[in-house]
C-alpha positions in Angstrom: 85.0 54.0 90.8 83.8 55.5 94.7 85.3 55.8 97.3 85.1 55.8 101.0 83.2 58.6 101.9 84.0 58.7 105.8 86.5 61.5 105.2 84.2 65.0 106.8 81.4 66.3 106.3 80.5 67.7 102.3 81.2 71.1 103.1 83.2 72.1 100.3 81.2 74.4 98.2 79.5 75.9 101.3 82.8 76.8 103.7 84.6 80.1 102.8 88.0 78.4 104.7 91.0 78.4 102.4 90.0 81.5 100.3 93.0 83.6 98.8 94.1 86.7 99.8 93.4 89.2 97.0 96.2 90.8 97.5 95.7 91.9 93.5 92.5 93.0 94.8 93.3 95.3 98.0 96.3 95.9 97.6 98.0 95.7 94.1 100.9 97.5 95.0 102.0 95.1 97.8 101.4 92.8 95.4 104.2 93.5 93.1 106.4 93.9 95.8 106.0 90.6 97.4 106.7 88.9 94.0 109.5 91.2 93.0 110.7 90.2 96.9 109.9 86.5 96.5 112.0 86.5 92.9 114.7 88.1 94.5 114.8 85.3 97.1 114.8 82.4 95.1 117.1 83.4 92.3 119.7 84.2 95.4 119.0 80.5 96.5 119.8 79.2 93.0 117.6 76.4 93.3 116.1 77.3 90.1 119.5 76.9 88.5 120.1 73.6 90.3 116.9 72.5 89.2 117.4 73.2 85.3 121.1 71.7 85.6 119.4 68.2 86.9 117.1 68.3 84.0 119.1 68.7 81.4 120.3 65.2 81.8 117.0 64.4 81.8 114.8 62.4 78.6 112.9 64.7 76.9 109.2 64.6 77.5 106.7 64.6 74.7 103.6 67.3 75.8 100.1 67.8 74.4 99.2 71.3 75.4 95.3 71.1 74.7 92.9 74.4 74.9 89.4 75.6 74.5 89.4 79.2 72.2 86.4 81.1 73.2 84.6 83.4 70.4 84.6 86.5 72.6 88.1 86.6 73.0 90.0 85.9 69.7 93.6 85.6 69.8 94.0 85.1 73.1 94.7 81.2 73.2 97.1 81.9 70.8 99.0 84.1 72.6 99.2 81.7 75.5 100.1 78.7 73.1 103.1 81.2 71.3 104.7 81.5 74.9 104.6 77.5 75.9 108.0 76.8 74.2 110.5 74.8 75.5 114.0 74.5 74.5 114.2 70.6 75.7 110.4 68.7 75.5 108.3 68.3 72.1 105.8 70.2 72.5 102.3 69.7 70.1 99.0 71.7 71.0 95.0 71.0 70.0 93.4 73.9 70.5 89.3 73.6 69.9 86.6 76.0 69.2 84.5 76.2 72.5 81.3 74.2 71.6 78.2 74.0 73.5 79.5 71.6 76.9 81.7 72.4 79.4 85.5 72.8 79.9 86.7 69.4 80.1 84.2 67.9 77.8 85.8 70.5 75.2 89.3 69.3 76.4 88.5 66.2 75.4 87.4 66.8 72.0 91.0 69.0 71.5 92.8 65.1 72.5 90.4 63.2 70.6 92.0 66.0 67.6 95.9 65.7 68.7 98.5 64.7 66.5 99.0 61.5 68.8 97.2 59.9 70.9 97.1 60.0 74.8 98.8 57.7 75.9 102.3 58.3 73.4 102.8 62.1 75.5 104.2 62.4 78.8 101.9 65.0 80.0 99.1 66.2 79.6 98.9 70.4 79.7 95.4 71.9 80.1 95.6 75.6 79.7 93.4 78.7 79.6 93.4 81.9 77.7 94.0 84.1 80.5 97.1 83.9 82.0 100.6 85.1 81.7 104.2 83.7 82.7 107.7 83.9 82.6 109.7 83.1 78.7 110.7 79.6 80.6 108.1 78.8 82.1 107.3 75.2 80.6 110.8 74.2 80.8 111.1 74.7 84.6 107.2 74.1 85.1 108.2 70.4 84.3 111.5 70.3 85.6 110.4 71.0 89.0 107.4 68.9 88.7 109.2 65.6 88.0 112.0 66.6 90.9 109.2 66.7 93.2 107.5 63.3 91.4 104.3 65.4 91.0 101.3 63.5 89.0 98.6 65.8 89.1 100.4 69.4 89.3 100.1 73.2 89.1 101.7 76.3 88.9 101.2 78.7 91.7 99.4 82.2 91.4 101.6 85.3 91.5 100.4 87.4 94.8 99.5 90.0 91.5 97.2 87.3 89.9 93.6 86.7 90.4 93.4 83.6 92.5 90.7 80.9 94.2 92.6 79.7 97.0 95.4 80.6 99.4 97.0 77.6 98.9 97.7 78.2 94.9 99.6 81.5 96.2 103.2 80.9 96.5 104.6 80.0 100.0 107.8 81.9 100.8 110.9 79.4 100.6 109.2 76.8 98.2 110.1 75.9 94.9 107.9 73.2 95.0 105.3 71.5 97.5 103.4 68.8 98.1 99.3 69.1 98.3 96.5 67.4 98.8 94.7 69.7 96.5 95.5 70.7 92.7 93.0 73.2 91.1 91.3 72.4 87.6 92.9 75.8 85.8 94.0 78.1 84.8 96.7 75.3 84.4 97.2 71.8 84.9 99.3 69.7 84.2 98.5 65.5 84.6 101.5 63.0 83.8 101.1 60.2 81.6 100.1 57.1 84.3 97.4 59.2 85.2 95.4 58.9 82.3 93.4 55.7 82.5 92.0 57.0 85.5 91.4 60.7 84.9 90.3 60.7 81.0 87.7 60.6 80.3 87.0 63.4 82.8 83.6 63.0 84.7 80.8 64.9 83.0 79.7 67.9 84.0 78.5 71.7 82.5 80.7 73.8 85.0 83.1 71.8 86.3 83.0 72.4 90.2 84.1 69.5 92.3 86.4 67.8 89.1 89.4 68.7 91.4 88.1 67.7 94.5 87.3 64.3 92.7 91.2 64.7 91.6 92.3 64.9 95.5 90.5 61.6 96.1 91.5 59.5 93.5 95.3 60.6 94.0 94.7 59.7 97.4 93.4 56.5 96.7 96.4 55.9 93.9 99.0 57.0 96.0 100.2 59.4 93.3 101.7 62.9 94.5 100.0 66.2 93.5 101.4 69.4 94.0 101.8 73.3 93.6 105.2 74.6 92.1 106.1 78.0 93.3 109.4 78.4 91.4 107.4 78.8 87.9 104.1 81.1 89.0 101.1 81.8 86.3 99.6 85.5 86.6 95.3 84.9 86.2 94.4 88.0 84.1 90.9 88.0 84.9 88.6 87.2 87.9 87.3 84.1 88.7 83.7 83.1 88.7 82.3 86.0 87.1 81.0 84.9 83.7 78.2 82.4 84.9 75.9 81.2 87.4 77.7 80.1 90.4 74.9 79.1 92.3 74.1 75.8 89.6 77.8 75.3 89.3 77.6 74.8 93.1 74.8 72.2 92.9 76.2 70.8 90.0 79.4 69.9 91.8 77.9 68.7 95.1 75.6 66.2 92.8 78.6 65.0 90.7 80.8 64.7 93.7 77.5 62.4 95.6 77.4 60.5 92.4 81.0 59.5 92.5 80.8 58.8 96.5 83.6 61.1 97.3 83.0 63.8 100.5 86.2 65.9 101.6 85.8 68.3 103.6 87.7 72.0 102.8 89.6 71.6 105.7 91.8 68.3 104.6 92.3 69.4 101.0 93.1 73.1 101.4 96.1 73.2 103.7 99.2 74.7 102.7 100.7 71.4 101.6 103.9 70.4 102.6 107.5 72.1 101.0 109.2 69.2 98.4 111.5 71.5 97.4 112.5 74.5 99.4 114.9 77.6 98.7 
């Protein structure tokens, strides 16, 4: 499928607008602060409460949490799967040796090896080794996500977590929000009627541009995407740091031209719009 590509001009690997704050970075120990302040604000709201009480009349969700375990950093994938539990949802995980291809084209391997198939789970939970998150997490993660009607969704970064873009930091007095962007990791999340159109993911080695793609095609499907504040990620490491950028760059930009899609940074990396607000 393409699309119209009248949107802006291709400038999103080449503009630096939208880039986080690293507040982790420069200032580490206004970091902590601003999450121990935005914590405090929230669970005085009690939105988080409200949000689990409207769940637990809820179905429960089946979820395949799928993952890539890389060689150079045993155990960690593990330790990320032990803390996904949920005390509602059915939760079954493929995790994957990394093999020689990139991120998604590994993903898909780990559903081609899941218990079910595809299409019997609710969502669909791509996760990375290096990140780190509250004992509820998954529970509220998908609570909030379906109160806001979110089909392509992730968690926000923790102002102490390496981040990409200053719209994946929280925003002050949101539990969840409506975007026109949803980044491919360190976790996403994609609901069920998304499927047919997102998997199998477009090929590529590094990835860049897979979310931009995303942006389009929810666009173009009317679906919602979104950021949830209310249950943050912490990204251990730094981003970008392990391969050449450079031919990740021109990789996206060729994928994206393949596909007919051109946004511009500007339209996809606004703050979004609060759903949900405390």
């Amino acid at each position: 499928m393409t699309f119209d590509a009248t949107i802006g001009p291709p400038d999103f690997f080449s503009s630096e607008l939208g880039l986080a704050r690293q507040y982790k970075i420069r200032y580490p120990r206004l970091a902590l602060l601003l999450d121990r302040a935005y914590d405090a604000g929230m669970a005085a709201s009690g939105v988080v409460g409200r949000i689990r009480q409207n769940a637990a009349t809820a179905t429960a969700r089946r979820i395949l949490i799928a993952g890539v375990e890389s060689p150079s950093r045993p155990g960690e994938m593990t330790r990320v799967i032990a803390g996904l539990t949920s005390a509602r949802h059915q939760i079954e995980t493929s995790i994957v040796a990394m093999g020689d291809r990139g991120k998604f084209a590994n993903v898909e391997v780990a559903i081609a090896a899941a218990p079910s198939p595809l299409a019997s789970y609710d969502w669909l939970v791509i996760v990375d080794d290096d990140i780190d998150f509250a004992p509820t997490f998954l529970d509220d993660f998908v609570a909030a996500s379906e109160a806001a009607d979110l089909a392509i969704a992730q968690p926000a970064h923790r102002f102490d977590s390496y981040a990409n873009y200053r719209l994946t930091h929280r925003r002050w007095g949101s539990m969840v929000r409506h975007t026109r962007f949803v980044e491919i990791g360190p976790l996403t999340a994609l609901r069920r009627d998304t499927y047919a159109d997102l998997v199998p993911f477009p090929a590529s080695r590094w990835c860049y541009g897979i979310d931009v793609y995303w942006s389009a095609l929810a666009t173009a499907r009317g679906w919602r995407m979104g950021v949830v504040d209310g249950a943050p990620i912490r990204h251990l490491r730094p981003v970008a740091t392990a391969y050449d950028s450079a031919g990740a760059v021109a990789e996206g930009r060729a994928m994206l031209a393949r596909l007919g899609v051109s946004l511009d940074r500007a339209s996809v990396l606004g703050p979004g719009r609060i759903a949900i607000g405390w």
